[in-house]
C-alpha positions as CSV (number, residue, x, y, z in Angstrom):
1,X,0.0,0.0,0.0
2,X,1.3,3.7,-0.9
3,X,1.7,6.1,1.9
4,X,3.9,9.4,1.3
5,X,4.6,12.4,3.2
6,X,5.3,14.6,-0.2
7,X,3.9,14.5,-2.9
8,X,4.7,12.6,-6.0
9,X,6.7,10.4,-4.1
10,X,6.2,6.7,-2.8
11,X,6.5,4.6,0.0
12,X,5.9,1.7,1.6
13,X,3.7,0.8,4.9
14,X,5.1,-1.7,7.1
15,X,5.3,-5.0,7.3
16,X,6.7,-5.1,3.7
17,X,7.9,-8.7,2.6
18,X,11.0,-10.0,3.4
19,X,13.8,-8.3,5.3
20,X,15.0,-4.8,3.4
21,X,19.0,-4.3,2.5
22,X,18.4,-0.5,1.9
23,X,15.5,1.9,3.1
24,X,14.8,5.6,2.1
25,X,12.2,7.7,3.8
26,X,11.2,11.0,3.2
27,X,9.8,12.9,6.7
28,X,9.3,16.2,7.3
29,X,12.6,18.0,8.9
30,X,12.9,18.1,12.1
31,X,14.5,21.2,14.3
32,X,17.9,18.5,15.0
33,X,18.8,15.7,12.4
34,X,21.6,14.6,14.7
35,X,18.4,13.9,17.2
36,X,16.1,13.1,15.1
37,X,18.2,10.0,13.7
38,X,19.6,9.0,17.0
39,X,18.9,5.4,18.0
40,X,20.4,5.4,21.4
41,X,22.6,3.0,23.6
42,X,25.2,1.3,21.3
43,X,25.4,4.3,18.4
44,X,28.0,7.5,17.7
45,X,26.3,10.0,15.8
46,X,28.3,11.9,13.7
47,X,27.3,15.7,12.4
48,X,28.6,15.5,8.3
49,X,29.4,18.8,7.0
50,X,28.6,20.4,3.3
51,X,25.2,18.2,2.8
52,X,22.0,20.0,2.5
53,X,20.4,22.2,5.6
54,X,21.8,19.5,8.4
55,X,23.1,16.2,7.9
56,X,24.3,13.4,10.4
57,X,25.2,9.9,10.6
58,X,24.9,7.0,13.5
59,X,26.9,4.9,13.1
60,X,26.1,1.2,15.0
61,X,29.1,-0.1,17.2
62,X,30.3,-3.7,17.0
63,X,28.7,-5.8,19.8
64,X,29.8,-9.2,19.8
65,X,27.1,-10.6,22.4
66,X,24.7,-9.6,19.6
67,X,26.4,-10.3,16.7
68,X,26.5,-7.0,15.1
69,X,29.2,-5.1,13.6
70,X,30.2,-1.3,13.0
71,X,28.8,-0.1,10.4
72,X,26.6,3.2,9.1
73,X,22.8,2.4,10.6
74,X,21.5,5.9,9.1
75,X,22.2,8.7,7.0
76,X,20.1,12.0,7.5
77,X,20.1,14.5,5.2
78,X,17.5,17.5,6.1
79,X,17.2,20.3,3.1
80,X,14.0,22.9,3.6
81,X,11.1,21.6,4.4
82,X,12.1,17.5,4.3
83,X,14.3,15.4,5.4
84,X,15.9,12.0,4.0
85,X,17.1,9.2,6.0
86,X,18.5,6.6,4.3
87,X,19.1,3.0,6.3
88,X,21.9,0.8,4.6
89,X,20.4,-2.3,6.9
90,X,22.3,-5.3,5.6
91,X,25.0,-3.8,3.1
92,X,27.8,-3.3,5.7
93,X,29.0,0.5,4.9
94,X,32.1,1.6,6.8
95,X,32.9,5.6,7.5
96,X,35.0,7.2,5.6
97,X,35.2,3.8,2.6
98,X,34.4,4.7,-0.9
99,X,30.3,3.3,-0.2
100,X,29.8,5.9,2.4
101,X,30.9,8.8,0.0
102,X,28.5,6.8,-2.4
103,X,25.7,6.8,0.3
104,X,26.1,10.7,0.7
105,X,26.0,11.2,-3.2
106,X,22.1,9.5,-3.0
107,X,21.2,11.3,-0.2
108,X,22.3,14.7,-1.9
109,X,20.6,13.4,-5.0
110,X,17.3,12.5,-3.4
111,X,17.6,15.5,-1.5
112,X,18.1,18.2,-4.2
113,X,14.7,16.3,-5.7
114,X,12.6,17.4,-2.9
């Protein structure tokens, strides 16, 4: 089913099948990316410089008793009225490697299309 905050763009209402490698959501922005995007316990969020209005990243930290590695959880990008988050779930995206200045690209992209 298609829900969206803007127009002429599409999303997707939960549960969707299967388990997602990539998400991108488009929200209104709120007054703090960097708070907006925080997850909590077991995250660093990072401020990014030279993207839109406000950007940030949290990045997850390794925890071995769960399994989970370090790796970028979610980019936020806000630019006027919207923001973009984009959720590289399963595709294990390091700071500072070339897929992170990848990630950043899309988020500028999708960004400049709002």
């Amino acid at each position: 089913k298609s829900d969206s905050a803007v127009p002429h763009v599409q999303g997707c209402i939960w549960p969707a099948t299967g388990i997602p490698s990539f998400i991108l959501q488009v929200l209104p922005a709120p007054a703090s990316v960097h708070s907006s995007i925080d997850p909590g316990e077991g995250y660093q969020v990072i401020d990014l410089e030279g993207l839109g209005d406000q950007a940030a990243v949290a990045i997850q930290q390794a925890n071995p008793q769960y399994g989970t590695a370090t790796g970028v959880a979610i980019l936020g990008l806000a630019k006027g009225d919207y923001m973009v988050t984009l959720s590289p779930v399963r595709l294990d995206i390091q700071e500072g490697s070339p897929q992170f200045e990848l990630l950043k690209k899309v988020a500028n992209n999708a960004a400049q299309k709002l």
